[in-house]
Structures are given as structure tokens and as C-alpha cells.
C-alpha positions in Angstrom: 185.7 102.0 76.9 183.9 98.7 77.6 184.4 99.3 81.0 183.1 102.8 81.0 179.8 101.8 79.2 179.2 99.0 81.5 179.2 101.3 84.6 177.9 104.3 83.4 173.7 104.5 83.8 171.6 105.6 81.1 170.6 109.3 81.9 167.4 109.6 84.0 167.4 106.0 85.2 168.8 107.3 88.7 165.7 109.9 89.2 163.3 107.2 87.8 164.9 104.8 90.7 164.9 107.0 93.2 160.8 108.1 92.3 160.0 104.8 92.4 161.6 104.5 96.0 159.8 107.6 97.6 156.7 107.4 95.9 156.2 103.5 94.6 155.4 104.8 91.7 157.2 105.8 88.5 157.9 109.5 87.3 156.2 108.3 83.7 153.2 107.3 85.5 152.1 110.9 87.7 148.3 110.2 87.1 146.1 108.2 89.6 145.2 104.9 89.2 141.3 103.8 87.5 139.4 101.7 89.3 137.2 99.3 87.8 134.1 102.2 88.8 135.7 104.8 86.6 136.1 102.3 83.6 132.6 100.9 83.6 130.0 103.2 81.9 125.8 103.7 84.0 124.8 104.7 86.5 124.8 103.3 89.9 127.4 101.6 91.7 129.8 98.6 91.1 130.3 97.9 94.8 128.0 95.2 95.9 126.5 93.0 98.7 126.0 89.7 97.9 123.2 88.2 100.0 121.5 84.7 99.1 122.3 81.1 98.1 125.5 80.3 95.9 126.6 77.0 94.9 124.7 75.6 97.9 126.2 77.7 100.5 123.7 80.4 101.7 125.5 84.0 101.8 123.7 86.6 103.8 125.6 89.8 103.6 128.5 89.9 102.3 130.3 93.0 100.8 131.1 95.7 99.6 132.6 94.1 96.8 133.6 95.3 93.5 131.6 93.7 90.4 132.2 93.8 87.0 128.8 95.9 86.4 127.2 98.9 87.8 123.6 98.6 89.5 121.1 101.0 90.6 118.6 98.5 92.0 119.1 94.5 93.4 119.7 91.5 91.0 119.9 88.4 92.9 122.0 87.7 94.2 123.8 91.2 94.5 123.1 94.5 96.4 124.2 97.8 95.1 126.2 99.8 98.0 124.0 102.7 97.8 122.2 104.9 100.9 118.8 102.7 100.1 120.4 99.4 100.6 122.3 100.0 103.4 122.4 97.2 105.6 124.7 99.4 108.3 121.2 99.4 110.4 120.7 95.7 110.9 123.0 93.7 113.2 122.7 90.4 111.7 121.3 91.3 108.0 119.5 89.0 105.5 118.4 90.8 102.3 114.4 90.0 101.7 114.2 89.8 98.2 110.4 90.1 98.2 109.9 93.4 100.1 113.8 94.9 98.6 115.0 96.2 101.9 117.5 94.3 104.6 115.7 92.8 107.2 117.4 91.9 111.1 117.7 88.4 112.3 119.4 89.3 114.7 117.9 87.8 118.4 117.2 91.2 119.5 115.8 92.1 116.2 113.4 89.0 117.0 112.5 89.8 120.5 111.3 93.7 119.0 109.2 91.8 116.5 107.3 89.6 119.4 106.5 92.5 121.3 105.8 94.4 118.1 102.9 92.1 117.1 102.0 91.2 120.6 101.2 95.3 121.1 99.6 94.6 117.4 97.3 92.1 118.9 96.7 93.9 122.2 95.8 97.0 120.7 93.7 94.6 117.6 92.0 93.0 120.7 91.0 96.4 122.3 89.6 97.0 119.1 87.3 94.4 119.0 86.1 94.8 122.0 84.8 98.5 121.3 83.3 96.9 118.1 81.6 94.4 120.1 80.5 97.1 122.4 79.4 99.3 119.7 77.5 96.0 117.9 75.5 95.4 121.4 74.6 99.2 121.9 73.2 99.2 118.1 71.8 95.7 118.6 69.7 97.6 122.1 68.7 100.7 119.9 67.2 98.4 117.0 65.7 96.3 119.5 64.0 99.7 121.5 63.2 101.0 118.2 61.6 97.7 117.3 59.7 98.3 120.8 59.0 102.1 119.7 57.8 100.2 116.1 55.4 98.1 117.8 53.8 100.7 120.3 53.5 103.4 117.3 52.0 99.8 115.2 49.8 99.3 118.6 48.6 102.8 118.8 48.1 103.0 114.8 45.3 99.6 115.4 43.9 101.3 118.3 43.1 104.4 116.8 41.9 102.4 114.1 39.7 100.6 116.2 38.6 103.7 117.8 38.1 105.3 114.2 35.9 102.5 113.1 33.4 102.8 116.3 33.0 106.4 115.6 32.3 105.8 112.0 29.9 103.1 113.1 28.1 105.6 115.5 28.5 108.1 112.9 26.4 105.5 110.7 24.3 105.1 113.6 23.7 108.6 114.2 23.0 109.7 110.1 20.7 106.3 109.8 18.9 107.9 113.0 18.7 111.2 111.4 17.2 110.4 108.1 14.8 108.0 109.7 13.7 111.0 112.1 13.5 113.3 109.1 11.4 110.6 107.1 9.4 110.0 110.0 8.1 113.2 111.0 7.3 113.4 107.1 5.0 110.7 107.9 4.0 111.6 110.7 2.7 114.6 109.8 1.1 113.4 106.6 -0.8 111.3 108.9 -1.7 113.8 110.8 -3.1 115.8 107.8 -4.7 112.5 107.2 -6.2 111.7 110.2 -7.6 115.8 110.5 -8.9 115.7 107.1 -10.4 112.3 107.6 -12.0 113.5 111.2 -12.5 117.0 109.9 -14.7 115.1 106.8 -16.7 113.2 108.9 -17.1 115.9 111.4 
């Protein structure tokens, strides 16, 4: 009876051995595994990039990797793996904590940049130059309307001028007229004068 016990397996144990063989995974156990996502409660994502310096070693991207939180927006030094912050684009990523996006250092990354701003400055010095050019045409109007200014001004003292001799013969010509008309007024009384005086003595 010893013997018997010994040898004989306990009921089940065989199927449990032989799930565990197919399957690596015991009958007991049918559901699928958590992962450390499915435990932690938020929103956002556990999987991270790490991107910045730790314990004096500088770490530019390194990831995904799971974290012990969820995020839904950077916290130096990590990265949530979501569509915004994916640094798939860039071929040599550094996360630029100032703007919140991945940036390239990669060499060709670099050389885009230099031609980048050198179109910048090409197209910055093109428009100066119409500025300029706009500057000097105003600078010519203002300068022929400051001619136009000083002929109208010119014209303005001439007519002036002219104004004040045809007042003066205006004067000249109303001073003449009441002397005339005084004058005759004279005259004539002089004229009765002398015809009474000449008729009298007559």
C-alpha cells in the first residue's frame, strides 16, 4: 500500500503537467497576464522616453520604457510614447525641453537648417532691398513735393506781390478820383467866382 501511494499521482496533476508543457502556462491560470499599464490608474501612457542628463551621463533618447506612472505630457526627464512625442521622425533625436517637441541633430538634420536660414537671410536680404527701394522712391516724392511746396509757396508771394501793386494803383487810382471830383468842385466854384466877380465889375 506504501508502494501504491508513492507511485500513484494525485488526480489532475498529469493534465496540469502536460498544460503547462504545451502552453507554459497552468490550466488554473487561463486569463492573460496585467501589465504594469493595466494596473496603474490616468490617463496617458506608462511607456516612456528618457531624454536628458542622469547621474552625469547625458541620455538623449532612450525608450520606450515602462515607468511606474502614467503621463500625458513631458516631465524631465521622461517622454510619454504618445503620437505627439514621437521621435520616429528624427534620425538622431534630442528632446528640447523648452519648445516640447524632438529636435534632429543628426548631420543632415544640420546641413537642412544652414540652408534653411541661409534661404531665411536671402529672402530677409531681398526684403530689405525693396524696403530700401521703396524708402528712396518716398524719399524722391517728398523731396518733389517739397519742390511742388516751394513753387505753389513761390507763386503764393508772387501773387501777393502782384496783389499789393494793384491795391497800391487801386489807391492810386481812388486818391486820383476824389481829388478830380474835389477839384472840379473847386474849379467850378471858382469859376462862379471869377463870373460873378467879372460879371460885378462889368
Amino acid at each position: 500500500m506504501t508502494e501504491e501511494t508513492a507511485n500513484t499521482p494525485v488526480q489532475g496533476a498529469e493534465t496540469e503537467q502536460q498544460n503547462v508543457a504545451n502552453n507554459g502556462q497552468s490550466g488554473n491560470t487561463e486569463q492573460k497576464s496585467k501589465t504594469l499599464n493595466d494596473v496603474l490608474p490616468g490617463e496617458g501612457t506608462n511607456l516612456v522616453y528618457i531624454s536628458g542628463m542622469l547621474q552625469g551621463q547625458q541620455v538623449n533618447c532612450e525608450g520606450p520604457i515602462e515607468y511606474t506612472r502614467k503621463l500625458d505630457h513631458p516631465q524631465w526627464p521622461f517622454i510619454p510614447a504618445l503620437p505627439q512625442y514621437d521621435p520616429s521622425k528624427c534620425k538622431t533625436p534630442t528632446f528640447d525641453w523648452g519648445k516640447g517637441q524632438w529636435k534632429d541633430e543628426s548631420e543632415e538634420a544640420r546641413v537642412k537648417q544652414l540652408n534653411d536660414l541661409t534661404e531665411k537671410v536671402a529672402s530677409i536680404t531681398t526684403d530689405v532691398g525693396k524696403i530700401q527701394e521703396t524708402q528712396e522712391a518716398a524719399a524722391q516724392e517728398n523731396e518733389a513735393s517739397d519742390k511742388k511746396d516751394d513753387q505753389v509757396f513761390k507763386l503764393i508771394s508772387a501773387m501777393n506781390v502782384q496783389l499789393g501793386v494793384i491795391n497800391t494803383k487801386l489807391s492810386q487810382v481812388t486818391s486820383k478820383d476824389n481829388e478830380a471830383s474835389t477839384k472840379p468842385a473847386v474849379s467850378a466854384q471858382n469859376t462862379q467866382n471869377g463870373t460873378t466877380t467879372e460879371g460885378g465889375a462889368q
